[in-house]
Structures are given as C-alpha cells and as structure tokens.
C-alpha positions as CSV (number, residue, x, y, z in Angstrom):
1,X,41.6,87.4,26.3
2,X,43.9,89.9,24.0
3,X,43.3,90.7,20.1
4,X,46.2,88.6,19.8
5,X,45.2,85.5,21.3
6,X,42.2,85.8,19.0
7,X,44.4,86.0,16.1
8,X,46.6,82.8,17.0
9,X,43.6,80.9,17.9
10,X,42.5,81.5,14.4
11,X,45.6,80.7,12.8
12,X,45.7,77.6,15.2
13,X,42.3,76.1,14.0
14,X,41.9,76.9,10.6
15,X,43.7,73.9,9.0
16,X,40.5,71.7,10.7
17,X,38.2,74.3,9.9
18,X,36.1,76.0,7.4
19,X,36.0,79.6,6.6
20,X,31.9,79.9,5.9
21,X,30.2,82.0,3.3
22,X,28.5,85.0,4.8
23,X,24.8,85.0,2.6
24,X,22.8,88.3,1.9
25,X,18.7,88.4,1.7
26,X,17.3,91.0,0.0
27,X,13.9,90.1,1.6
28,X,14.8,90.2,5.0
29,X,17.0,93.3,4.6
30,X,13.7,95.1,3.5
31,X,11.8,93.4,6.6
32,X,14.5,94.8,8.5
33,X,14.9,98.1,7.3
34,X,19.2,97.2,7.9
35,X,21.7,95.1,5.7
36,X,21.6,91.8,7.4
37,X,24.9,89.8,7.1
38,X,24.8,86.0,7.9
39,X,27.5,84.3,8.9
40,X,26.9,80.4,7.7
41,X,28.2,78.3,10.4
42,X,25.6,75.7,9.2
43,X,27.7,75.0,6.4
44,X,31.0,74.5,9.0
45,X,32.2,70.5,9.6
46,X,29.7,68.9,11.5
47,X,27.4,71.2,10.9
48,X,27.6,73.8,13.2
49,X,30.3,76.4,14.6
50,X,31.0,74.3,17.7
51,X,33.8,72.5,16.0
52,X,35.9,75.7,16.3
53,X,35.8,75.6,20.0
54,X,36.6,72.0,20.0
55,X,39.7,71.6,17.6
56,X,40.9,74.8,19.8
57,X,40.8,73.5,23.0
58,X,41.9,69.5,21.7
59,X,45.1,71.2,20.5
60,X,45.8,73.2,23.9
61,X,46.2,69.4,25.2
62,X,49.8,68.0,26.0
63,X,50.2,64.6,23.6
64,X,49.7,63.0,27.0
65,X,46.8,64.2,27.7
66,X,45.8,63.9,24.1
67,X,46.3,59.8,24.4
68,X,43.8,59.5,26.9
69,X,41.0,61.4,25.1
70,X,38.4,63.9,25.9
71,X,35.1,63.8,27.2
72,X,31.8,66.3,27.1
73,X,28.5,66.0,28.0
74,X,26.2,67.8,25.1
75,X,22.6,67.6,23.4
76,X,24.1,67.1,20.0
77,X,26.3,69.9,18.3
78,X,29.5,70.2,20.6
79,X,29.1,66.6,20.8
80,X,29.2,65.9,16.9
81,X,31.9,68.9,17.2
82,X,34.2,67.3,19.5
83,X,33.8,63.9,17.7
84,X,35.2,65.2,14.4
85,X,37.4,67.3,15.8
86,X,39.0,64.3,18.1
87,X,39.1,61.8,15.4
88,X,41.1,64.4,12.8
89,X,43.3,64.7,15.6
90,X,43.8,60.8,16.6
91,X,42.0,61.3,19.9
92,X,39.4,59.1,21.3
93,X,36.1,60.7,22.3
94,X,33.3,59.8,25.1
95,X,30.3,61.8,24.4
96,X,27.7,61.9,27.3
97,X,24.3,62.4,25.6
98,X,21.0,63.2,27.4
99,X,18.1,60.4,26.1
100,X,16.5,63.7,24.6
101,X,19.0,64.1,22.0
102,X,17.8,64.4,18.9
103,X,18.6,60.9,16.7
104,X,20.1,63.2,13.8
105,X,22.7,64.3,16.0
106,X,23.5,61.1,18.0
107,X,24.3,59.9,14.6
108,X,26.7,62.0,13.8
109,X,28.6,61.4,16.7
110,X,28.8,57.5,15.7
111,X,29.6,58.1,12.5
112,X,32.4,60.9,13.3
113,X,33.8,58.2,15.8
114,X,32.6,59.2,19.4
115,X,31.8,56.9,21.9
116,X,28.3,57.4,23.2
117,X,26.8,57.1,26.9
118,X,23.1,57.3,27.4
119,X,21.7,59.6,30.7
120,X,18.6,60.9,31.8
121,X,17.8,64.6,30.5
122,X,19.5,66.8,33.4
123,X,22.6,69.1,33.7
124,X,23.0,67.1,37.0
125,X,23.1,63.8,35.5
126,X,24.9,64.7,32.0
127,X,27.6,65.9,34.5
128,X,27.7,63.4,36.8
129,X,28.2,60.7,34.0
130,X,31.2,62.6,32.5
131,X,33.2,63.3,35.4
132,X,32.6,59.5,36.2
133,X,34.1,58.5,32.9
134,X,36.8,61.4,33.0
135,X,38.2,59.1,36.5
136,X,37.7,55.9,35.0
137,X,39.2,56.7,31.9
138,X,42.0,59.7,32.4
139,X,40.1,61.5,29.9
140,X,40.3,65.5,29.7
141,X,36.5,67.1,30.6
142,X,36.1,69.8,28.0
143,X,32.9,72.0,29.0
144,X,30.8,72.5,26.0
145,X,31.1,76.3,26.3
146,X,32.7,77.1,30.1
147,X,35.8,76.3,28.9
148,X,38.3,79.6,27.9
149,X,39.6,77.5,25.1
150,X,36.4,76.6,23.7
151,X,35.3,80.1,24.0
152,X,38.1,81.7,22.0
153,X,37.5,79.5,19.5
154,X,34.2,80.2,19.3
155,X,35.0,83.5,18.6
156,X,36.5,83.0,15.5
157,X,33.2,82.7,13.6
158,X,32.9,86.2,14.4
159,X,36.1,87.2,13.9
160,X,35.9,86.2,10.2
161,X,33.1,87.9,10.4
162,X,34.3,90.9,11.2
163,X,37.4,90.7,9.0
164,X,35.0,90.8,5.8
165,X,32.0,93.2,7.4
166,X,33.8,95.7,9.7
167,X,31.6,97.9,9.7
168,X,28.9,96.0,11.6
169,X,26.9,98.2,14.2
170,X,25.3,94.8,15.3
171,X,25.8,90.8,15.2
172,X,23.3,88.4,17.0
173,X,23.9,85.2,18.5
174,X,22.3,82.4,19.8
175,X,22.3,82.0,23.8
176,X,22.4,78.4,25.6
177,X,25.3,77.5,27.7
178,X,26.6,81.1,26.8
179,X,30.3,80.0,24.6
180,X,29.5,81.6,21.7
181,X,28.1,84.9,22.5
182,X,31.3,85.2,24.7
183,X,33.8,84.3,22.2
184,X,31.9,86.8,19.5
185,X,31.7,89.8,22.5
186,X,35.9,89.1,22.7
187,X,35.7,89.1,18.9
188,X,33.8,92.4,18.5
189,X,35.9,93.9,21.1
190,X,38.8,93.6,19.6
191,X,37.9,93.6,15.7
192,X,34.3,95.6,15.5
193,X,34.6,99.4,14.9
194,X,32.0,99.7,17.3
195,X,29.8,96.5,17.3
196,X,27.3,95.5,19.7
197,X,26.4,92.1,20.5
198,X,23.1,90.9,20.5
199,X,22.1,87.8,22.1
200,X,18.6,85.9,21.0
201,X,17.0,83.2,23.8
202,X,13.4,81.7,23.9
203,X,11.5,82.6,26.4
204,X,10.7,79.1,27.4
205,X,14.8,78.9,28.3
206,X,15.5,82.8,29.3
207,X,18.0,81.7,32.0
208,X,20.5,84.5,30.0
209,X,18.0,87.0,29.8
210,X,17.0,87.2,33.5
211,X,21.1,86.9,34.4
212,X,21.3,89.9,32.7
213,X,18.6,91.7,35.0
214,X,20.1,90.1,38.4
215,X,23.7,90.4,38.1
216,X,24.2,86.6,39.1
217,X,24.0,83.5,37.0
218,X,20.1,82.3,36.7
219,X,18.9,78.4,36.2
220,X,15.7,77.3,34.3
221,X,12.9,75.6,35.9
222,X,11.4,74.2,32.3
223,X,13.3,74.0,29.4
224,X,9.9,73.6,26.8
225,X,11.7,74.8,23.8
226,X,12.3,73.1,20.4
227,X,15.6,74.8,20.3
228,X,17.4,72.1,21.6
229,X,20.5,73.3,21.9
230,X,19.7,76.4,24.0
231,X,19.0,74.3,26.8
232,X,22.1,74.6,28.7
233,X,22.9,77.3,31.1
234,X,25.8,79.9,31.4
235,X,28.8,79.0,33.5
236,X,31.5,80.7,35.5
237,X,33.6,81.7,32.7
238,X,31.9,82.8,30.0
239,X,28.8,84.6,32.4
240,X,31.9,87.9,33.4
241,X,32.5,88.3,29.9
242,X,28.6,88.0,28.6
243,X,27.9,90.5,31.7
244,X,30.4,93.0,30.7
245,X,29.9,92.9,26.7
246,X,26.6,91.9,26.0
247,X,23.9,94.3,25.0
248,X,21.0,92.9,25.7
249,X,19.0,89.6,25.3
250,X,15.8,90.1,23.2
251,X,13.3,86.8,23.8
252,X,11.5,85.1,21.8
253,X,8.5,82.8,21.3
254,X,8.1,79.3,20.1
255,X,6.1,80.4,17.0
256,X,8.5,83.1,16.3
257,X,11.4,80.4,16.0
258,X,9.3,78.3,13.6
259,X,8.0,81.8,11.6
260,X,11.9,82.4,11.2
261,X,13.0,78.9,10.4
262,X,10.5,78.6,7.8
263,X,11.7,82.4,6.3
264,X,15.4,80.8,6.3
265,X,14.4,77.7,4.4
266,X,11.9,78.9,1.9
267,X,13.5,82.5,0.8
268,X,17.7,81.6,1.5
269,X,17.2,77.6,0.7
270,X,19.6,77.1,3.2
271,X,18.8,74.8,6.3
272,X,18.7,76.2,9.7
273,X,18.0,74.3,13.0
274,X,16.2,75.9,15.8
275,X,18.8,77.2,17.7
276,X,19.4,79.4,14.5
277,X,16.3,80.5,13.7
278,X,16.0,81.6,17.6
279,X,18.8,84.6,16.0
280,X,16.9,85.0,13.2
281,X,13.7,85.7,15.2
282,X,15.8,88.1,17.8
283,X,16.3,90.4,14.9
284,X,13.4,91.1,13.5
285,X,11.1,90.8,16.5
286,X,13.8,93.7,17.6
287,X,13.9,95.6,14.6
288,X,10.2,95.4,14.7
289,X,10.2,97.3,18.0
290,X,13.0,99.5,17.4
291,X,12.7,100.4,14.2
292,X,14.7,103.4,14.4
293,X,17.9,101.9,15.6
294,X,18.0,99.3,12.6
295,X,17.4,102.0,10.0
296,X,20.5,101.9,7.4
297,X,22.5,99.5,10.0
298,X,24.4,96.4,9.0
299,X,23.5,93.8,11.2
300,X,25.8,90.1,11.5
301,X,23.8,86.9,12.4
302,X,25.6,84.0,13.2
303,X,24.1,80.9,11.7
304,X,25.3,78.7,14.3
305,X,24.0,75.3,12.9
306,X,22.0,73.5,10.3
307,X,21.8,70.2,12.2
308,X,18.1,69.1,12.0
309,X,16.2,66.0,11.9
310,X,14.2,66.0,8.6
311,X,11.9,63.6,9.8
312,X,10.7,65.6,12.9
313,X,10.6,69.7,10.7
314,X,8.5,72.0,13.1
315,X,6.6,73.2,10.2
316,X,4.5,71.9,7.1
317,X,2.7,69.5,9.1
C-alpha cells in the first residue's frame, strides 16, 4: 500500500468520519519521562476507530454489491462500526455476534440499524455463521481487520496523527485481530519522520506477541482478558505487514489494564474501554523498563475506543 493510496483513502472517508482531537496529560507525560500524544478515537462515530475501516471498504463495493449488503462477524466495535457506516451508506448489515458480547455494544448495533445473529463464543463458529448468511443472502463478508480495505482505513487514525505530530519517535496501538496496527505501520511508513510502532497485547491474549517470536501466525488457547476486543487473532493480510513494520509487542497484565483505565478516567475525564487502556498500560509498563529510550520522546497512543458498559466498570467496586 503506497503514500498515495493512504492519502485517497482519507480523502475517501472523511465525509462519514470524524477527525478526533489529539489530548495532552501533563501527568502521564511526567510518569513517562516523554510527551505523550493521544489520538481520541473514542470520541469517533460509534465510538471507536473501526468505523474508518468500514466506510472504506463499504465504498470499494460496486452499487451491486452494495444492494445486497455486508456482513462481519465481531465482539462489538467493528460491528457497531459497520452498522453506522452501512446505514449512512443505504446498505443493509448482518452482524454476527458471539453470546459474549458485551450488551453496550450489541446495542449499538440495533440502534445503528444492523441485523443481529447470536453464536457461541468461537472464531470457528462466528465464521461459520457469516459465510452461511453471506450464501443465503449475497451479502459481501468484510473481515473485521483481514481485509486490505479495512486496513487502509484504519490507518487513517494515524495518518492524522501524524499530519499534526510529525515528529513522533513512537505511536502505540492496541493488538487483536491485528487491522489497526497494520494500517498505522503503512501510516508511519509513509508519513512518520522516523516512527516506530508499538503494539500493546495482554498477556492472557498474546497470540501477536508470540507471532512476532516464531515468524508464523500464533492462536490462543484462553482468551481470559477483559479486553474484549483483543480477542481476535491476526490474519493473512495484515500478519506480512505487522511482521515487517512492527517494533515490538510489550504485554501486559489484567491489573495493569484496570491501573491504566482508571489513570485515563480519573486524570483525562475521558472514557476509555479496555482495549484502550491495554495501549495506555504498554507505555508506561515500557517506559518503566526503558527509561532511557522514552527520555524527551514524543510518543502517539491511539485511543482506539470508549465503548464500555457502565454497569459492568472494572474498577470502584
């Protein structure tokens, strides 16, 4: 994927998108020691960055295709995503969600107009269900984040991003089924002076972090995280560009994501989910251990959502 394809997929998306603040924290600068730069995707449509990905990859479709609709399989945020970005586009949408899925987001898919089907908590069986509904229906499968077209427009977070910070030695990014740290490595590439991409992972769902180390994509046995939406696993097309691009992986704990969360709440008053905090925790778990690479850095995080069920907070209890 070229600089320029970056650039038109921007240009592409951005009349169903929102260009998101990027927030500062003195606090967590100091805790740091770099200039931390947070890129507020919890503040895009839907509530997360996934809808860039999705409007991209809708619009890719011929009108025929577009008239019998899409379908994804997805835990909540690409599924919210694709929802709103099929109904602003006159599309219909069949969402396959695992019974796991949090009720917050399963919501939001009814409300932004996507047709919900119910299956048990597996990769097998969420893909099973869609590509039955993809041959009943005629619908287009769009992979959640294997798909080149979802990727690239993933990248577009950190492409603007990078348009107003380029000087960033470092951005961090979530890792789950591997979409958006590929899109924000093509990103980087292109529009970073000389950037490196980060990725954060739990350690109860390190399937990225143990790629990395064999060469060859890895599976998870247990998935026992509360980051629910880093519970997918990286794909054909997005692995080859993580591989090449990527950094590292730095892992993290359960009660690091809920230390993190909690930071993000109480000192930003901003809401994170999980998945976000996971970034949050990379960094300074990192920083922490290598103090002397972060000292008088700037350092990106994407924010990649702030979809979270209120009634079920990880912390305060």
């Amino acid at each position: 994927m070229q600089k320029q394809d970056v650039i038109d997929c921007h240009a592409r998306i951005s009349p169903y998108v929102h260009d998101t603040p990027v927030l500062t924290s003195r606090l967590i600068n100091t805790k740091v020691g770099a200039e931390v730069y947070f890129k507020c995707e919890n503040f895009q449509r839907a509530g997360a960055y996934k809808i860039r990905g999705a409007t991209n990859a809708i619009l890719q479709l011929s009108d025929e295709q577009r008239s019998k609709g899409v379908v994804t399989h997805s835990s909540g945020n690409f599924a919210q995503a694709l929802s709103l970005a099929a109904q602003s586009l006159k599309v219909p949408a069949h969402i396959v969600m695992p019974s796991s899925a949090p009720q917050v987001k399963k919501i939001g898919v009814l409300e932004y107009g996507g047709t919900i089907y119910e299956c048990k908590p597996t990769l097998g069986a969420r893909q099973r269900m869609a590509d039955q509904i993809a041959k009943e229906t005629g619908a287009v499968f769009l992979h959640p984040s294997n798909n080149e077209h979802v990727i690239l427009g993933q990248g577009t977070a950190a492409f603007e991003l990078l348009t107003e910070r380029p000087d960033l030695n470092y951005i961090f990014c979530p890792v789950g089924g591997g979409g958006l740290i590929a899109g924000s490595a093509i990103a980087a590439k292109h529009f970073g002076e000389s950037c490196k991409i980060i990725g954060g992972e739990p350690f109860e769902a390190d399937d990225a972090y143990r790629s990395l180390q064999t060469g060859k994509i890895e599976g998870n046995n247990t998935v026992n995280t509360i980051a629910d939406g880093l519970k997918t696993t990286l794909g054909d097309k997005n692995f080859p560009i993580i591989k090449k691009h990527v950094t590292k992986i730095v892992r993290v704990t359960e009660n690091e994501i809920v230390v993190a969360m909690r930071l993000v709440w109480e000192r930003m008053k901003i809401i994170i989910e999980p998945s976000s905090a996971v970034t949050v925790a990379a960094l300074i778990r990192d920083a922490e251990e290598n103090p002397k690479e972060y000292m008088r850095k700037k350092a990106g995080i994407i924010i990649s959502g702030g979809n979270v069920d209120l009634g079920d907070l990880p912390f305060g209890k």
